[in-house]
N, C-alpha and C positions, 0 to 999 in steps of 0.2 A: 566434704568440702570441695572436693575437684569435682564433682559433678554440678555440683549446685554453681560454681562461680563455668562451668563449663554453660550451661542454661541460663548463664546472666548475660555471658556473651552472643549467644545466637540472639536474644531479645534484644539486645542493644543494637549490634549489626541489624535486624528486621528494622528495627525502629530507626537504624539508620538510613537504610536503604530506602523503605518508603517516603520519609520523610526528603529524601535528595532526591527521590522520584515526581513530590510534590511540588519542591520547589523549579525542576528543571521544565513540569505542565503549566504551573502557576503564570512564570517569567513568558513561557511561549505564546501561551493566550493571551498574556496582557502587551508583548509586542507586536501579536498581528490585532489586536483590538485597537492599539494606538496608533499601526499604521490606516487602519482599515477609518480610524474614525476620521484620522487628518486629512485620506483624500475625498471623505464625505465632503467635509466641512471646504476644502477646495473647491471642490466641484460645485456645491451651491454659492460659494463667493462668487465665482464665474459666473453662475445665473445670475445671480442679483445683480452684478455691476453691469447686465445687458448683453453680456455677450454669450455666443455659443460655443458650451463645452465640447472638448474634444470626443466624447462617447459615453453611454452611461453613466447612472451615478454609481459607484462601485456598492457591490452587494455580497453577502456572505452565500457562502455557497457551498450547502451540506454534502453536494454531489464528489465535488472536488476533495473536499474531508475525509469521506468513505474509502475516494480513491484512494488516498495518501493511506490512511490506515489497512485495509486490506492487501496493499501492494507491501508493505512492508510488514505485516505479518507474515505474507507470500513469501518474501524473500530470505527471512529468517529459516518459514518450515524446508525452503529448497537447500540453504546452506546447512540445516543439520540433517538430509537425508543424504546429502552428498557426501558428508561425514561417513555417515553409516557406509557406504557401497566403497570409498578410499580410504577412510580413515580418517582420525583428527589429526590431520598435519597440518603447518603451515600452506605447504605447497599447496594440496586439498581444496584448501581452504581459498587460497587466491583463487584456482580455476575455478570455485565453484561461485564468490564474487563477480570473476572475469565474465561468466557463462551468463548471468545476473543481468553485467553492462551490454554484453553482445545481445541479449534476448529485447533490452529496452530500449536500443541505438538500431537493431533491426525493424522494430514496429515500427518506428521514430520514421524511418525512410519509408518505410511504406504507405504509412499514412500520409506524406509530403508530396508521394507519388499516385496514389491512386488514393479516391474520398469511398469512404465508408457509408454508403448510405443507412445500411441497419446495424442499429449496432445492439440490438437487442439480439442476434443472431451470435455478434462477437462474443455479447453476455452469456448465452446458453453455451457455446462450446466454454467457457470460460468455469463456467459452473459445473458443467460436466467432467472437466478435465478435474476441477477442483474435488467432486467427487468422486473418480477415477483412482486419485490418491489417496483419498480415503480408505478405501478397499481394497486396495493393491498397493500395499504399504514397499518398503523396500528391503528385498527380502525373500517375500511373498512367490514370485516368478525365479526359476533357476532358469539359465540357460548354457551349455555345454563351451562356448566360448566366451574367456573373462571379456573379450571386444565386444560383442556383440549384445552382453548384460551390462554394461557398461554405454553400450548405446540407445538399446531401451529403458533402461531406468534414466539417462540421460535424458531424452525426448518427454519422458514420463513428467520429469520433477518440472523442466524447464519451459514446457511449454503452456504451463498456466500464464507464467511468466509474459511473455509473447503474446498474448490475448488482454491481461492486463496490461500491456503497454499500448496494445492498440483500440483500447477505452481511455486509456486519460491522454497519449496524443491526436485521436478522433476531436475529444470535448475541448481540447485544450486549444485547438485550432481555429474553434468556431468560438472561442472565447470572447464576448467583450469587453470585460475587466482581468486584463492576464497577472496585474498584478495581487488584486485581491484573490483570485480563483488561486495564484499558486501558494498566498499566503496560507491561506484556510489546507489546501491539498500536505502543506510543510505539518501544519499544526496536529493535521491527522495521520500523517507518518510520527510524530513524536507520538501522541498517544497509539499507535499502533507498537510504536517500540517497549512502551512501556506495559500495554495489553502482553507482550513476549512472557514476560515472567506466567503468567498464567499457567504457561506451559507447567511450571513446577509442579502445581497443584492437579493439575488434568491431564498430562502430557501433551505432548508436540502435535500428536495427530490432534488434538482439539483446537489446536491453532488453524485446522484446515474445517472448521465448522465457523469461528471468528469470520476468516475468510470470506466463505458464503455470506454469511450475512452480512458484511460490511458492501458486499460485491451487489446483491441485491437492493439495501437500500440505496446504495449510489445509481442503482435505473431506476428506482421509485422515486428518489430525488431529481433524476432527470425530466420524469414526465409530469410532474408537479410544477417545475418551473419553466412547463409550457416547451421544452426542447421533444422533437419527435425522435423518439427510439425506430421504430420500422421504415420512419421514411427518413430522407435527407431532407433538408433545409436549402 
């Protein structure tokens, strides 16, 4: 009897969890679809009544989606490898967030400061590095001072991070619907949150193959919608 009502409750928790999983994708898609639909239907009231809209008509944009889901797959697999090398502590836990903010407020200024003409280049190291960690899990390399293994796997985890920051503030700069573009990028960081659990079933490092592909089709989505990857604009 304790086993059986013990296997009623993991089924109900599952069936809980997915089901709140459902509902939190549901609600997200259908607020960026009613934002995204109302400033369609503005934008052509503008045309019609004669006048000139302020800038395109707003557009869904896969690119932006890919980015949101990959980056926050990214940021999960960096937060639990950071785990691994200090621990699961609070503290940990904050610097390896903090390390997160600094990696995505670094790109941020870079890209503010100097234009990225290819950013198909930014892509490859991006996927390289992505693959990097694949294969050089954490762990994997000893090195004789805890500082110094600490600053390689440091560099290791974080700096995919810093390559995906300077993909979606590149795109995000040449935007001309910054609002649709971050709607659609939000909606794809929730389903990349929710892609997290995956982990359970394939583990963590499998969340750095998501990755890739999320990271890929966001420059095949770029060059679909007519944006040059090798050259600037």
């Amino acid at each position: 009897m304790i086993g059986r009502s013990s296997t009623c409750r993991r089924r109900r928790c599952r069936v809980t969890t997915l089901a709140a999983l459902g509902v939190v994708l549901a609600v997200s898609a259908l607020a960026v679809w009613a934002v995204l639909r109302g400033q369609t239907r503005s934008w052509g009231l503008t045309r019609s009544a004669g006048q000139t809209p302020t800038g395109p008509a707003p557009r869904w944009s896969w690119h932006f989606f890919f980015l949101g889901a990959g980056f926050m797959l990214l940021e999960t697999k960096s937060i639990v490898q950071f785990a691994l090398l200090w621990g699961s502590t609070w503290s940990s836990a904050s610097l390896a967030i903090a390390s997160v903010l600094v990696m995505a407020l670094a790109s941020a200024l870079v890209v503010s400061r100097v234009e990225i003409r290819r950013r198909g280049l930014v892509g490859a190291a991006l996927l390289s590095l992505v693959a990097l960690n694949y294969f050089v899990p954490v762990g994997r390399v000893t090195l004789d001072s805890r500082a110094a293994e600490s600053l390689f796997y440091g560099l290791l985890v974080f700096s995919p991070v810093f390559c995906a920051g300077l993909l979606f503030s590149s795109s995000f700069k040449e935007s001309s619907s910054t609002a649709s573009d971050f709607g659609a990028n939000l909606l794809g960081a929730i389903v990349g949150g929710v892609g997290e659990y995956l982990s359970l079933l394939a583990g963590y490092r499998f969340l750095l193959v998501l990755v890739a592909i999320c990271y890929v089709l966001a420059i095949l989505t770029v060059e679909r919608t007519g944006a040059r990857i090798t050259e600037g604009t």
